[in-house]
C-alpha positions in Angstrom: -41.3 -40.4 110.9 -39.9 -43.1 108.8 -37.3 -40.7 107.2 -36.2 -39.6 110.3 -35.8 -42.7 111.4 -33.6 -44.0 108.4 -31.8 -40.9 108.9 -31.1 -41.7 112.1 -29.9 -45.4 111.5 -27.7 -44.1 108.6 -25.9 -42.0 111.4 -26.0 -45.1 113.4 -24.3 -47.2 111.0 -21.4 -44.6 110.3 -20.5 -44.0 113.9 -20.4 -47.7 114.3 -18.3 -48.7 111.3 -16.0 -45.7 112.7 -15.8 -47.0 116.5 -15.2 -49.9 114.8 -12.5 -49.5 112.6 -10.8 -47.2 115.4 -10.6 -50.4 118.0 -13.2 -48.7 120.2 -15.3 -52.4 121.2 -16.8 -50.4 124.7 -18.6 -47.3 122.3 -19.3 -49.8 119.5 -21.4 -52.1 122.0 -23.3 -48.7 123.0 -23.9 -47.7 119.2 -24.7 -51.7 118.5 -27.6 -51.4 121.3 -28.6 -47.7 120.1 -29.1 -49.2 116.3 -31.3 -52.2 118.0 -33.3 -49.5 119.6 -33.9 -47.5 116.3 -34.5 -51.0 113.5 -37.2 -51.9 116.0 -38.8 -48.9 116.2 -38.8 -48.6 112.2 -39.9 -51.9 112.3 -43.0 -51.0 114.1 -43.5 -48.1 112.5 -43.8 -49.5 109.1 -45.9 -52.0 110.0 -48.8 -49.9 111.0 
């Protein structure tokens, strides 16, 4: 689960820096709020 997880934030963190660097502020708030989601759920996962 946690691999996934860090997988899944990796992707995160690319597609943002991308949407980023590409001027896209709309699709980079989406990715900012996807990436929230994910860190707190590998934040509760590692503290069980």
């Amino acid at each position: 689960m946690v691999t996934g997880l860090l997988m899944d934030l990796k992707k995160i963190f690319a597609d943002l820096a991308s949407t980023l660097i590409l001027g896209k502020n709309k699709d980079a708030a989406a990715l900012a709020m996807d990436l929230s989601e994910k860190s707190r759920a590998l934040a509760e996962e590692l503290a069980k």
